[in-house]
One Martini backbone bead per residue (centre of mass of N, CA, C, O) as a GRO file, in nm:
protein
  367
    1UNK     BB    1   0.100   0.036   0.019
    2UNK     BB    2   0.079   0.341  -0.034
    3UNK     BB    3   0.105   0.617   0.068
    4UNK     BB    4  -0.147   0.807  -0.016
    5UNK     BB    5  -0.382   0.576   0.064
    6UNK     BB    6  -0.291   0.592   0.381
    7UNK     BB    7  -0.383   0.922   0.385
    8UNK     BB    8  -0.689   0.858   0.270
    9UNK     BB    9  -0.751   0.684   0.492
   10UNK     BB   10  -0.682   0.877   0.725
   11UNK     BB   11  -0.901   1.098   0.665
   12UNK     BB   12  -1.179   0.945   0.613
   13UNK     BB   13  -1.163   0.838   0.944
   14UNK     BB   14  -1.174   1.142   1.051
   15UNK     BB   15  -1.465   1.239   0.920
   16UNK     BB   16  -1.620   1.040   1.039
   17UNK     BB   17  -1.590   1.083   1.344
   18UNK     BB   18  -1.637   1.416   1.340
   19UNK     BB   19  -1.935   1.359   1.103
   20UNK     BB   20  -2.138   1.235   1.272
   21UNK     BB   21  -2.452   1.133   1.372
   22UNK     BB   22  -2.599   1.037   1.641
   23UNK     BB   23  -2.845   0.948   1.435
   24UNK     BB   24  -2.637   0.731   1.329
   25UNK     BB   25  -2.530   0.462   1.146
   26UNK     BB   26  -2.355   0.220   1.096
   27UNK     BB   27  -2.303  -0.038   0.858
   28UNK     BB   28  -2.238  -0.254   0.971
   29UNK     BB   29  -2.519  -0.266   1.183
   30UNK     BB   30  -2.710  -0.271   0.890
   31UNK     BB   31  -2.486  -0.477   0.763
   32UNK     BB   32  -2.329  -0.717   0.530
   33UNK     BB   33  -2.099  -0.897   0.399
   34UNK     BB   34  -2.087  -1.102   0.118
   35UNK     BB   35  -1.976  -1.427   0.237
   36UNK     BB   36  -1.942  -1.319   0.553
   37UNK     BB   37  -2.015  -1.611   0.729
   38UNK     BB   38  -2.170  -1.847   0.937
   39UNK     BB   39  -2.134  -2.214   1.015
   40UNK     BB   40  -2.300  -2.490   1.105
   41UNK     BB   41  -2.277  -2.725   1.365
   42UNK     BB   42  -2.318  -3.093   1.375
   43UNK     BB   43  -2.310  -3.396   1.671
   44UNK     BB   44  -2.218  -3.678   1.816
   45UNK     BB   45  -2.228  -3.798   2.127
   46UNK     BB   46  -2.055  -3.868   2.475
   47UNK     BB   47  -2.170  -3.867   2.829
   48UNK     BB   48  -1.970  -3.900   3.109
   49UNK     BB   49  -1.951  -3.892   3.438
   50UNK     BB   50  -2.252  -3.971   3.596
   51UNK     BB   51  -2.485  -3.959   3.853
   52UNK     BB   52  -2.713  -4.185   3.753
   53UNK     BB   53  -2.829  -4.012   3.500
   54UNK     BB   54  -2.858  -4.142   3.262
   55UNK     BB   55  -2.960  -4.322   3.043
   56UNK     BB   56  -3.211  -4.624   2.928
   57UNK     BB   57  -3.139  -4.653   2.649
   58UNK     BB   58  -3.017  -4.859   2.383
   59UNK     BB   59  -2.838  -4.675   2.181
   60UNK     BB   60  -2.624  -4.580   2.396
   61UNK     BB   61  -2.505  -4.884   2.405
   62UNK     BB   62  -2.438  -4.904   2.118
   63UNK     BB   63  -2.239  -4.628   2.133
   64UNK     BB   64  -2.079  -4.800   2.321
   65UNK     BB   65  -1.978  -5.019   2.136
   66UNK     BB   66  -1.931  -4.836   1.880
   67UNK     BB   67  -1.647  -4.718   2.059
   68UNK     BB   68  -1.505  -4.982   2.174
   69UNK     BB   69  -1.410  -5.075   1.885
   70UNK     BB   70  -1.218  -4.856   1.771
   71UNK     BB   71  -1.066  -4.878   2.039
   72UNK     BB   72  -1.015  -5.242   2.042
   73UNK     BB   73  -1.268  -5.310   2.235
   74UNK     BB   74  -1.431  -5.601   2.292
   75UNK     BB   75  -1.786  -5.744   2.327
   76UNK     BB   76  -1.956  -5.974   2.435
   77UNK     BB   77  -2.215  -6.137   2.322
   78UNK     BB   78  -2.511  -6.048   2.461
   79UNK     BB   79  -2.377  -5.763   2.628
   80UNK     BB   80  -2.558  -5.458   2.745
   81UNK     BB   81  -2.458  -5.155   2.775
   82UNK     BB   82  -2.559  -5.060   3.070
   83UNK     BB   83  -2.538  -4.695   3.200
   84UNK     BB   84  -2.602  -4.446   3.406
   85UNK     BB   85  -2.315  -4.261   3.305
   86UNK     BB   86  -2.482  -4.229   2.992
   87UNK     BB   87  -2.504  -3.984   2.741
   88UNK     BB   88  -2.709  -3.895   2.456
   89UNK     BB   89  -2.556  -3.664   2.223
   90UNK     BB   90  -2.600  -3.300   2.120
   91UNK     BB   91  -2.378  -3.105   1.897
   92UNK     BB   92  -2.323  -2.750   1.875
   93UNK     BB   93  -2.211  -2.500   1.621
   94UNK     BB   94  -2.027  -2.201   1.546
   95UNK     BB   95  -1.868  -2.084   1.265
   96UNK     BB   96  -1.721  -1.867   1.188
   97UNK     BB   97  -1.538  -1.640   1.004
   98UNK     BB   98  -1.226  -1.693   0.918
   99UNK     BB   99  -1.162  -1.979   1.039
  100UNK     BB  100  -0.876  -2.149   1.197
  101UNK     BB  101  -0.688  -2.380   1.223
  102UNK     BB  102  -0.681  -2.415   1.632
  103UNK     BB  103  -0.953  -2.270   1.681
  104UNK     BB  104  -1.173  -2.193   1.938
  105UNK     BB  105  -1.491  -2.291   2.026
  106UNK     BB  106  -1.810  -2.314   2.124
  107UNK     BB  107  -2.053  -2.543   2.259
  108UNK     BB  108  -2.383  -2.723   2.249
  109UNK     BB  109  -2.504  -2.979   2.473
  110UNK     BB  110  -2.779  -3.198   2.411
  111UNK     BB  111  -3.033  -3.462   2.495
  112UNK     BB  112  -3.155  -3.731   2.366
  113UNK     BB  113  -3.233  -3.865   2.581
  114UNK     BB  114  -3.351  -3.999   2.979
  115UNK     BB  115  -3.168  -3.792   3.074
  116UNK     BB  116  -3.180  -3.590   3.401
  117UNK     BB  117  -2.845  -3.530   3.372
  118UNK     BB  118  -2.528  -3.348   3.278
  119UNK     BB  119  -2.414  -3.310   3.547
  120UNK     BB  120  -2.061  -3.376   3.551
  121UNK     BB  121  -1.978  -3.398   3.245
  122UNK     BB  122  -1.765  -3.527   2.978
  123UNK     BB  123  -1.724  -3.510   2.617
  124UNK     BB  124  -1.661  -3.683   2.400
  125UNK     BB  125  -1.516  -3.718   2.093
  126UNK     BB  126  -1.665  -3.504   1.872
  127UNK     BB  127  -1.760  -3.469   1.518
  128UNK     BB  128  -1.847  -3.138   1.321
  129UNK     BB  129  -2.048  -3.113   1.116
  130UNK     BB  130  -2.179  -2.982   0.799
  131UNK     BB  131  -2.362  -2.969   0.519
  132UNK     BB  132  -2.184  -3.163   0.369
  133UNK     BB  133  -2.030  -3.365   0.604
  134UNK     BB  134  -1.788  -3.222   0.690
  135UNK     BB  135  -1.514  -3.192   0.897
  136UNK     BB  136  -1.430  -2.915   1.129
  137UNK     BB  137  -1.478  -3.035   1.414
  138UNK     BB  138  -1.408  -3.057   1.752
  139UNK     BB  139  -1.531  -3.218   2.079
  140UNK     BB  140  -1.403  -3.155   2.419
  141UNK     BB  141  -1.508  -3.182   2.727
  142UNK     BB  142  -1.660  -3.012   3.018
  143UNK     BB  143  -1.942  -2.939   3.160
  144UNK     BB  144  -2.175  -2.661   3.163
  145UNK     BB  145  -2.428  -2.632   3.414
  146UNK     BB  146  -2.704  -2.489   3.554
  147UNK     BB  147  -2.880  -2.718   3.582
  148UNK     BB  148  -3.128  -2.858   3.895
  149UNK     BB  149  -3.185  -3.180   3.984
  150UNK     BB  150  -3.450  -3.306   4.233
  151UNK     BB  151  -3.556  -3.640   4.409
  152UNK     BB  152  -3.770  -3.813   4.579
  153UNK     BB  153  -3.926  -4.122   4.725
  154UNK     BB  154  -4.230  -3.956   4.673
  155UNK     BB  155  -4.198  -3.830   4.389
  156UNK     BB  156  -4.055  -3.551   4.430
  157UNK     BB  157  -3.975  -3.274   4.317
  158UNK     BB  158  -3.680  -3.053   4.143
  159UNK     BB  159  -3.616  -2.775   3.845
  160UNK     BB  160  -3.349  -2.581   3.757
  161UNK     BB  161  -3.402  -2.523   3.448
  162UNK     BB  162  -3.165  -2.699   3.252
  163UNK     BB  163  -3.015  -2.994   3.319
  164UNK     BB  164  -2.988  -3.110   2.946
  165UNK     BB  165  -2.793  -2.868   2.935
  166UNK     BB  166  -2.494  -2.739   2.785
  167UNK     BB  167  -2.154  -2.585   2.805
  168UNK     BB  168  -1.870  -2.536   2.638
  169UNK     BB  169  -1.591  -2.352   2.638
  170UNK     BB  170  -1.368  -2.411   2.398
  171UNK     BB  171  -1.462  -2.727   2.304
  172UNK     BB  172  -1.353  -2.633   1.995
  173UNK     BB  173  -1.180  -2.748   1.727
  174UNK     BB  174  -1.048  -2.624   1.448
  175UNK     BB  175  -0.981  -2.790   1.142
  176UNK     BB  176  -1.146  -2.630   0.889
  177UNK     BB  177  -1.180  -2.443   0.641
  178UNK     BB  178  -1.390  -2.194   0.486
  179UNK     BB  179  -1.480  -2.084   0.190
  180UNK     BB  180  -1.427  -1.744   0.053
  181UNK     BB  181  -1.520  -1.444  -0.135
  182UNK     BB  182  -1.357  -1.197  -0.029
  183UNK     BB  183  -1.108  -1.171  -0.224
  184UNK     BB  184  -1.272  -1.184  -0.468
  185UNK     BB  185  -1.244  -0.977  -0.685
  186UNK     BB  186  -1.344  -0.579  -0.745
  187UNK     BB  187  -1.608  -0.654  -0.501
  188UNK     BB  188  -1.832  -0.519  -0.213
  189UNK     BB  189  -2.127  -0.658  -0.083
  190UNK     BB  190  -2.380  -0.492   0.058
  191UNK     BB  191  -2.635  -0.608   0.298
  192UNK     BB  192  -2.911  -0.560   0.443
  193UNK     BB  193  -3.119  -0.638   0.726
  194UNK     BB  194  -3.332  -0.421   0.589
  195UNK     BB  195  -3.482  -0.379   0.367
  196UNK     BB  196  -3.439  -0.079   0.143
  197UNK     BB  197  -3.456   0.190  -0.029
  198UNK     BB  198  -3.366   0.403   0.105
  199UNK     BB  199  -3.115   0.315   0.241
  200UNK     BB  200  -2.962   0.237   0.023
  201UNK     BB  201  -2.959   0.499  -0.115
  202UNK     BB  202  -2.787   0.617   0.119
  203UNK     BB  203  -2.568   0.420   0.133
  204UNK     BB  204  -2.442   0.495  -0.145
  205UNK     BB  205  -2.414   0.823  -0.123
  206UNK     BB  206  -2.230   0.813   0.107
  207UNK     BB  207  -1.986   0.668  -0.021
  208UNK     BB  208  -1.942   0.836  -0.247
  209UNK     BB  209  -1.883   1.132  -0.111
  210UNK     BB  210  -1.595   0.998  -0.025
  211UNK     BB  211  -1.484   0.796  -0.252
  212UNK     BB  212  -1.686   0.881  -0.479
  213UNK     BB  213  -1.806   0.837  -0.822
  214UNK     BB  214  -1.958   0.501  -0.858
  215UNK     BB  215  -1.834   0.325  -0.615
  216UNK     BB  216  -2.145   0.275  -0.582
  217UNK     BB  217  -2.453   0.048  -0.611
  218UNK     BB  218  -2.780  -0.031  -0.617
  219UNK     BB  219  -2.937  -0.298  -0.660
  220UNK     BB  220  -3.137  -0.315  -0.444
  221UNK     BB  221  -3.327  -0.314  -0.116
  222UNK     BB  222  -3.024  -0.451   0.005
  223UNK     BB  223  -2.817  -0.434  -0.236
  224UNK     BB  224  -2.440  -0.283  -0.237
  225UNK     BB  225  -2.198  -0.208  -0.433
  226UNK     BB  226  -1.858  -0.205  -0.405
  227UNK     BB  227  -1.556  -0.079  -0.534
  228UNK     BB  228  -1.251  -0.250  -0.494
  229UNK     BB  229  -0.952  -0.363  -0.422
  230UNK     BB  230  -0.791  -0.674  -0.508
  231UNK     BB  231  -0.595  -0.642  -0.264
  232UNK     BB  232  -0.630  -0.814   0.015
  233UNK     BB  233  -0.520  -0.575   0.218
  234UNK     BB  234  -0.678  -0.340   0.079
  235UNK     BB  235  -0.959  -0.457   0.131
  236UNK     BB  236  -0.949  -0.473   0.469
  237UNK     BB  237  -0.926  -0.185   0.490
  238UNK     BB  238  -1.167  -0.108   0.352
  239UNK     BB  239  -1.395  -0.226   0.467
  240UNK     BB  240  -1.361  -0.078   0.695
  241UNK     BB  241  -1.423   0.202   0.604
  242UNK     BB  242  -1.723   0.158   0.511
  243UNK     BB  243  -1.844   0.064   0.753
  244UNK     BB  244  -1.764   0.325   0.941
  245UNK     BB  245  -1.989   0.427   0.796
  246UNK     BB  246  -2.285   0.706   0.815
  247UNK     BB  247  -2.634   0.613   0.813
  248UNK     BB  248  -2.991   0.715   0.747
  249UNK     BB  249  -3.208   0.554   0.813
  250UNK     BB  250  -3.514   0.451   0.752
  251UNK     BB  251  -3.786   0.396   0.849
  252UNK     BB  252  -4.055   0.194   0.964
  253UNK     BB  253  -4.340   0.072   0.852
  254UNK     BB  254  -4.659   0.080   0.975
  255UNK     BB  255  -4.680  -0.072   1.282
  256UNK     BB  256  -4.856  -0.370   1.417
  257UNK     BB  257  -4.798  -0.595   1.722
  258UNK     BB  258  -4.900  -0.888   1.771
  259UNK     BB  259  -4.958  -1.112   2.089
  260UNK     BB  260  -5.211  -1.365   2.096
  261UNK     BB  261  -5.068  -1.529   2.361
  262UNK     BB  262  -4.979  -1.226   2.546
  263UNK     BB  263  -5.123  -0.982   2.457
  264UNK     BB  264  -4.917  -0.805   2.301
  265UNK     BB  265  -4.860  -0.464   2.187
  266UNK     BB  266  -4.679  -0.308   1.922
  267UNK     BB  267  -4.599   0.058   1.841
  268UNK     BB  268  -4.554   0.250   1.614
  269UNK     BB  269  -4.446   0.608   1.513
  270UNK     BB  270  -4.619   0.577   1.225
  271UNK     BB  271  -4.932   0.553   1.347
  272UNK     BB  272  -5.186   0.633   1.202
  273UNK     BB  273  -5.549   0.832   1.234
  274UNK     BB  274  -5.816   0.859   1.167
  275UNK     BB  275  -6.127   0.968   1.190
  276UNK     BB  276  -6.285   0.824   1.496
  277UNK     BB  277  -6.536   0.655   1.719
  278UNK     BB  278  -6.475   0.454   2.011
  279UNK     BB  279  -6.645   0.184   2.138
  280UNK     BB  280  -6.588  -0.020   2.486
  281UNK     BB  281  -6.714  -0.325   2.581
  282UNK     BB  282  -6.870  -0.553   2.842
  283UNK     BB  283  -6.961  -0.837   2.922
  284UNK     BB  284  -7.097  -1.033   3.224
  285UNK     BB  285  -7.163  -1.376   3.304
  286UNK     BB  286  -7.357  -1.473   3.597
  287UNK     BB  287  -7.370  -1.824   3.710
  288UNK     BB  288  -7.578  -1.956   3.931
  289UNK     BB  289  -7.607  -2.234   4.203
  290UNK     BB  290  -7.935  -2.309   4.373
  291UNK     BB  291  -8.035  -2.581   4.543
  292UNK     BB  292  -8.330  -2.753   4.619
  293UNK     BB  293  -8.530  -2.890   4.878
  294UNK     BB  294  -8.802  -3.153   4.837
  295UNK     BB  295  -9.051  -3.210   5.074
  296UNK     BB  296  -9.247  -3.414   5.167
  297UNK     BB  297  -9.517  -3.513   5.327
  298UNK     BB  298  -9.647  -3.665   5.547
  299UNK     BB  299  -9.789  -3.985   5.436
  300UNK     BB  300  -9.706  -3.962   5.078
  301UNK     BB  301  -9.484  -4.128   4.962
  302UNK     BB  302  -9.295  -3.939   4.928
  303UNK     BB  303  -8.933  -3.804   4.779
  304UNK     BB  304  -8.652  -3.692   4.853
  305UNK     BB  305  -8.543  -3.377   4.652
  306UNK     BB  306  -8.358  -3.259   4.425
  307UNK     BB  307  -8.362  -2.904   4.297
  308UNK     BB  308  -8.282  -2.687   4.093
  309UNK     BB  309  -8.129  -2.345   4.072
  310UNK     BB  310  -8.092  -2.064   3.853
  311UNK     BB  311  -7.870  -1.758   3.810
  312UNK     BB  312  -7.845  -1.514   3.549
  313UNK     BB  313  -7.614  -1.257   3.522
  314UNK     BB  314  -7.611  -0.919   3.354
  315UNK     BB  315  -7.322  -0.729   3.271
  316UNK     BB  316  -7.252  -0.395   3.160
  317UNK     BB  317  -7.008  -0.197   3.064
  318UNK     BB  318  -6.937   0.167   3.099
  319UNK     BB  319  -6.808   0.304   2.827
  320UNK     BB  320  -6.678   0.518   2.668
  321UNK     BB  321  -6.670   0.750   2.440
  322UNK     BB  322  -6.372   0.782   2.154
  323UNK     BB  323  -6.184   1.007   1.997
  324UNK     BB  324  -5.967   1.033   1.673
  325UNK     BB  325  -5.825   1.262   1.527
  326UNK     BB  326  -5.639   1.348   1.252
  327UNK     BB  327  -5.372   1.239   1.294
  328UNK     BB  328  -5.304   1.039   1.549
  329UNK     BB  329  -5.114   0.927   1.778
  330UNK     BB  330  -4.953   0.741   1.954
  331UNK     BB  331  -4.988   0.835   2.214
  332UNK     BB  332  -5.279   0.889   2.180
  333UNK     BB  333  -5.396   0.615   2.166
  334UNK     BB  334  -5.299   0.541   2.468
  335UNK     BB  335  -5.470   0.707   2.608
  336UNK     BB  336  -5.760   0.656   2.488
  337UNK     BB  337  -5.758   0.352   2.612
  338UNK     BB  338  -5.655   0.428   2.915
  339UNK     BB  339  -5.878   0.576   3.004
  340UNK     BB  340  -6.116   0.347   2.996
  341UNK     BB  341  -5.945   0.048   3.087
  342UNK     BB  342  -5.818  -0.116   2.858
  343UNK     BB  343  -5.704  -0.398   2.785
  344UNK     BB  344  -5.529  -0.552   2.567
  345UNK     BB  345  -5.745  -0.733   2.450
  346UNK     BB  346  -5.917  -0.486   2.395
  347UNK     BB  347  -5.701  -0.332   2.219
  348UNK     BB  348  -5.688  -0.536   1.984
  349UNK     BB  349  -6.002  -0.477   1.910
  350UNK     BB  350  -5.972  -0.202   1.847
  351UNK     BB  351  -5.754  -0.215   1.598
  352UNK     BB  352  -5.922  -0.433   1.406
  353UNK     BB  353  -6.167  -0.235   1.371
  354UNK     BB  354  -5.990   0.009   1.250
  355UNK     BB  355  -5.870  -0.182   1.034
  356UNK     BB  356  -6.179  -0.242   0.893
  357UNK     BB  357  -6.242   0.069   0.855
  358UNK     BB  358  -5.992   0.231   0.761
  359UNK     BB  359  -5.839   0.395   0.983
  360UNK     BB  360  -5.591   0.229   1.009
  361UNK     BB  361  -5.250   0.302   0.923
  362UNK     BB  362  -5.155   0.033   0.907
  363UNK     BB  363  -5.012  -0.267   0.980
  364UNK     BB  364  -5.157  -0.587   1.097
  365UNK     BB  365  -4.960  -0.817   1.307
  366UNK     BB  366  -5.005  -1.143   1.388
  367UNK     BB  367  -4.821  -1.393   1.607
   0.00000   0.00000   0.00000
């Protein structure tokens, strides 16, 4: 790299950081480069030196019979090694991007059989492949256990958090690498972590305005094509240098967030209401049962009965009647909804209702 660029790229990152706008994005935190990406590992493997916990299932029997043949270790036929201090287990891990062999990775191993805890076991050599087939990582070592399950001779138990799962720390060594191409060609793509066309486009003119005209262009609402230099150390200075650069994202489109499960509503500030005025109350339906003893006369032959007795009350809300202003923002929502004493669920049913007539501007996403 010659003295020129090493000035340029310096006077870059001096501009960057004094004229950052406190309300922008690094690129970095809204974008990743394409190609530049982690990649998951998983594998099977056995967990030993547990107390009496472990599985109660054959095949992890199985798992130690040709673990102990690979071994050299031949077991009597008809003899099935069942050990309650073994437990068969799943192990996964996340490959980061330009991980080299020799590199420790965490793991995390998570039982598959009948297993009551992994608490204090041990993680015998375990092979991590990728999505092609291919080993990548090697896994061993002691587990990290936070749960804690106890239980008592009268089949009383007690279970903190989840004791069936486990992390080693940097429990896998990095075998192989995976290939990238971030290296090849004279151009680095970054991709938006949400679509837009609008961010693309001011994320363009800022690269523009920095490095040139034309040095940047948007292929469409996600990815920006970025011209970068073609040695592999010039390019990995530049593209810190462009990371670093700050946009100013445009606002996420006009949403409501329902979940349906937890009653949970969540109102972005782009929610606008039309003119509109709702009523919002509720029934209340209750039902009591006032059994009454029927005695029959002295001589009269007949037989003392229970009959039902039904009484059924229905009382109903008054809730006021409140209007929404035309353009009338998220706090002036939740303040009018909030005077009356709606509950979330029934912030739902306002929300859908005002949905239906056209008056909520917003997107209405139920999950």
């Amino acid at each position: 790299m010659n003295t020129l660029y090493k000035h340029l790229i310096l006077l870059i990152l001096t501009g960057i950081a004094f004229s950052a706008p406190v309300y922008a994005e690094r690129i970095k935190d809204i974008a990743s480069i394409e190609g530049v990406r982690s990649n998951q590992l998983v594998g099977y493997g056995l967990v030993v030196g547990l107390d009496k916990s472990g599985d109660k299932t054959n095949f992890t029997g199985q798992s130690l019979r040709n673990m102990l043949t690979r071994l050299g270790i031949t077991l009597p036929p008809g003899i099935d090694p069942k050990a309650k201090n073994i437990a068969a287990v799943s192990v996964q891990a996340e490959l980061p991007p330009f991980a080299k062999p020799g590199q420790a990775i965490d793991v995390t191993v998570s039982s598959l059989g009948d297993a009551k805890s992994l608490r204090g076991g041990t993680l015998l050599m375990s092979p991590l492949k990728g999505a092609d087939g291919q080993v990548y990582a090697i896994a061993q070592g002691s587990l990290v256990v936070s749960g804690l399950s106890a239980s008592g001779q009268d089949g009383s138990s007690v279970t903190v958090n989840n004791p069936n799962v486990g992390r080693i720390p940097n429990g896998a060594t990095v075998e192989r690498t995976v290939s990238s191409s971030f290296a090849d060609g004279d151009a680095l793509i970054f991709n938006l972590h949400t679509a837009d066309f609008t961010t693309a486009n001011r994320m363009t003119e800022s690269i523009n305005k920095v490095l040139g005209a034309n040095t940047a262009k948007a292929l469409d609402a996600t990815s920006v094509r970025v011209r970068a230099p073609a040695d592999p150390g010039q390019k990995v200075t530049f593209a810190s240098v462009v990371e670093n650069m700050v946009v100013i994202p445009d606002d996420a489109p006009a949403r409501v967030i329902v979940n349906s499960r937890t009653g949970t509503v969540v109102i972005n500030g782009k929610v606008r209401v039309q003119p509109a005025a709702v009523s919002h109350g509720s029934l209340t339906v209750t039902i009591s049962e006032d059994p009454q003893v029927s005695q029959p006369n002295a001589f009269s032959n007949g037989q003392t009965a229970i009959t039902p007795k039904s009484s059924i009350k229905v009382e109903e809300e008054k809730n006021h009647m409140f209007v929404f202003n035309p353009g009338v923002s998220l706090d002036e929502i939740v303040k009018a909804v909030n005077n009356v004493g709606a509950a979330p669920s029934d912030l739902v049913a306002i929300l859908e209702a005002l949905k239906s007539s056209g008056s909520l501007h917003a997107e209405l996403i139920v999950i």
